[in-house]
C-alpha positions in Angstrom: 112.1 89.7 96.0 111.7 93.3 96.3 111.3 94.0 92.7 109.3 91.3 91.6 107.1 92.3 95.3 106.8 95.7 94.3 105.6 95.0 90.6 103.3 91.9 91.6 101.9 95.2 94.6 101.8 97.3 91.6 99.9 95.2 89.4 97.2 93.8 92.1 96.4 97.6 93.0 96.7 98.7 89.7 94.1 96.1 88.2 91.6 96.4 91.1 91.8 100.5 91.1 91.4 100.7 87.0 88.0 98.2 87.7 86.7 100.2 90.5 87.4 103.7 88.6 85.6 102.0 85.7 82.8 100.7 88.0 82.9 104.8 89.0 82.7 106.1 85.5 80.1 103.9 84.8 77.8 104.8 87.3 79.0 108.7 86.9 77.7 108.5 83.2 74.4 106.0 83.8 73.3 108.1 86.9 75.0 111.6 87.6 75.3 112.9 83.6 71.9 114.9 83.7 73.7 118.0 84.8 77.2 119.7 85.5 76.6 119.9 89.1 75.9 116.5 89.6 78.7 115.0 86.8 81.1 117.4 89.0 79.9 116.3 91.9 80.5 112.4 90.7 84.0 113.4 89.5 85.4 115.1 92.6 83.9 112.3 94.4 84.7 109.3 92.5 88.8 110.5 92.5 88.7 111.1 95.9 87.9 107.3 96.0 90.8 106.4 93.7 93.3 108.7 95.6 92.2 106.2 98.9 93.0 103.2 96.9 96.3 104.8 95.8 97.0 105.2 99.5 95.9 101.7 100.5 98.8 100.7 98.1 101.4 102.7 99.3 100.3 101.7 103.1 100.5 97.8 101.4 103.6 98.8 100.3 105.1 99.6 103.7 104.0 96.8 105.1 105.4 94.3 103.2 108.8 96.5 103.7 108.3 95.9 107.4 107.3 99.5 108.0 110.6 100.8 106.6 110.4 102.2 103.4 111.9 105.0 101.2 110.4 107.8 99.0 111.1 105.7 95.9 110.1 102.0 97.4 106.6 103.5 97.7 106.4 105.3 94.6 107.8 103.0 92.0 105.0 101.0 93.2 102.2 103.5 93.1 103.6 104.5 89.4 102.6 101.4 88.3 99.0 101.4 90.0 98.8 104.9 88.6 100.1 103.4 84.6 97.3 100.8 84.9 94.7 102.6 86.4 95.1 105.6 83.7 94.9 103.1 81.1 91.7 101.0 82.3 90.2 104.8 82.9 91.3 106.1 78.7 90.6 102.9 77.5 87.0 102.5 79.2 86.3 106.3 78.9 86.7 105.6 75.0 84.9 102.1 74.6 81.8 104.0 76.7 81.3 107.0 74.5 82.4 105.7 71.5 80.3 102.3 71.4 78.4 101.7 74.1 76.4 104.9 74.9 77.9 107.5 71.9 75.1 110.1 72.7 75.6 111.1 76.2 78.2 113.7 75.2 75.3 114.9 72.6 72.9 114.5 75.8 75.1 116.2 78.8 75.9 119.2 76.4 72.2 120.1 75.6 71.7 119.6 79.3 74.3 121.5 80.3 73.6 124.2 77.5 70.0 124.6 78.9 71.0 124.9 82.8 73.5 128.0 81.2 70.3 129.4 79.2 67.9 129.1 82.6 71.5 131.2 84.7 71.1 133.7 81.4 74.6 132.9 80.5 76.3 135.3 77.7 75.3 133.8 74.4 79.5 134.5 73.5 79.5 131.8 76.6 77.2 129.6 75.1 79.1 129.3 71.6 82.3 128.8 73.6 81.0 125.8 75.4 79.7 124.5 72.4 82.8 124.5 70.5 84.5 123.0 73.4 81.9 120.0 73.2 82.7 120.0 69.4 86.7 119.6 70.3 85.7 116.8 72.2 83.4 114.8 69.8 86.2 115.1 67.4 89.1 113.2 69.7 91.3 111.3 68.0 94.6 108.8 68.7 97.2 112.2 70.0 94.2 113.8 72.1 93.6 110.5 74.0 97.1 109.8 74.3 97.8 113.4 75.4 94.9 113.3 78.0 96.4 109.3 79.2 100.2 111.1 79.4 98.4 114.1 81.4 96.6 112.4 83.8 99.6 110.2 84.5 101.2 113.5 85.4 98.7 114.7 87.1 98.4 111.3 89.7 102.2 111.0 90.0 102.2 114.3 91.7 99.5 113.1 93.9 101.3 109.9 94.4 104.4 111.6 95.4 102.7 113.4 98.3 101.1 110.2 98.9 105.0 108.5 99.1 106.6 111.5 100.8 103.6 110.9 103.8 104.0 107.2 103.6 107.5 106.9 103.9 110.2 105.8 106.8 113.6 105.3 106.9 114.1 104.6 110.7 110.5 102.2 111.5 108.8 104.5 112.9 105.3 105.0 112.1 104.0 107.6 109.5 100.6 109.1 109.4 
């Protein structure tokens, strides 16, 4: 029971945190892509919303552990929220600015290219963000995969901290 539990937890939170980070990007890209501060702004924001739901399944976790659980019972089932999640994000991410709105990259960089101009940003500044929006126009299967096997990374680390405050060998209550 606790496998199949843990999985079945996995997949429930995995499947409603990749459609809410999608709901996120979605939104990020229709209403905050006019400028960096505001598609910053809608990043930071919007993970700080998937880092909750991470949580939320941990805490889920616990519970149905009866309030004792390990490092790893937590984890293995926040690595598998994390796996889906990632994937709903890359896959989305791709589907949006490859077919559905294949400008806004085109659109933020001008935007973002004229807010440096107004800040008199070095022209050697301007070329370099230029050719960084260039590098990623031109993604292809090993860059998305890279930036998938990165991010997964990146959110197991936070998932860990998210375990290590979650867990409890003895019953008694964490955070």
């Amino acid at each position: 029971m606790d496998q199949s539990s843990k999985s079945k937890t996995g997949l429930v939170f995995g499947l409603l945190t990749g459609i809410v980070y999608m709901l996120i990007i979605a939104a990020r890209y229709l209403f905050f892509g006019h400028t960096t501060t505001e598609f910053t702004m809608s990043s930071v924001i919007g993970y700080l919303i998937i880092v909750v739901l991470f949580g939320a399944a941990g805490m889920y976790r616990r519970k149905q552990l009866g309030g004792v659980a390990e490092l790893r019972d937590i984890f293995g089932t926040l690595f598998i929220v994390i796996l889906i999640t990632e994937l709903c994000f890359t896959v989305f991410n791709y589907i949006y600015l490859w077919y559905i709105d294949p400008g806004f990259l085109d659109r933020f960089a001008q935007s973002t290219l004229n807010q440096m101009r107004g800040a008199h940003v070095p022209e050697a500044k301007l070329k370099e963000f230029e050719l960084t929006m260039a590098a990623q126009k031109d993604t292809n299967f090993g860059a998305i995969l890279f930036g998938f096997a990165r991010s997964v990374v990146f959110d197991s680390l936070v998932g860990l901290i998210i375990a290590y405050a979650l867990k409890r060998k003895d019953g008694t209550r964490a955070v």
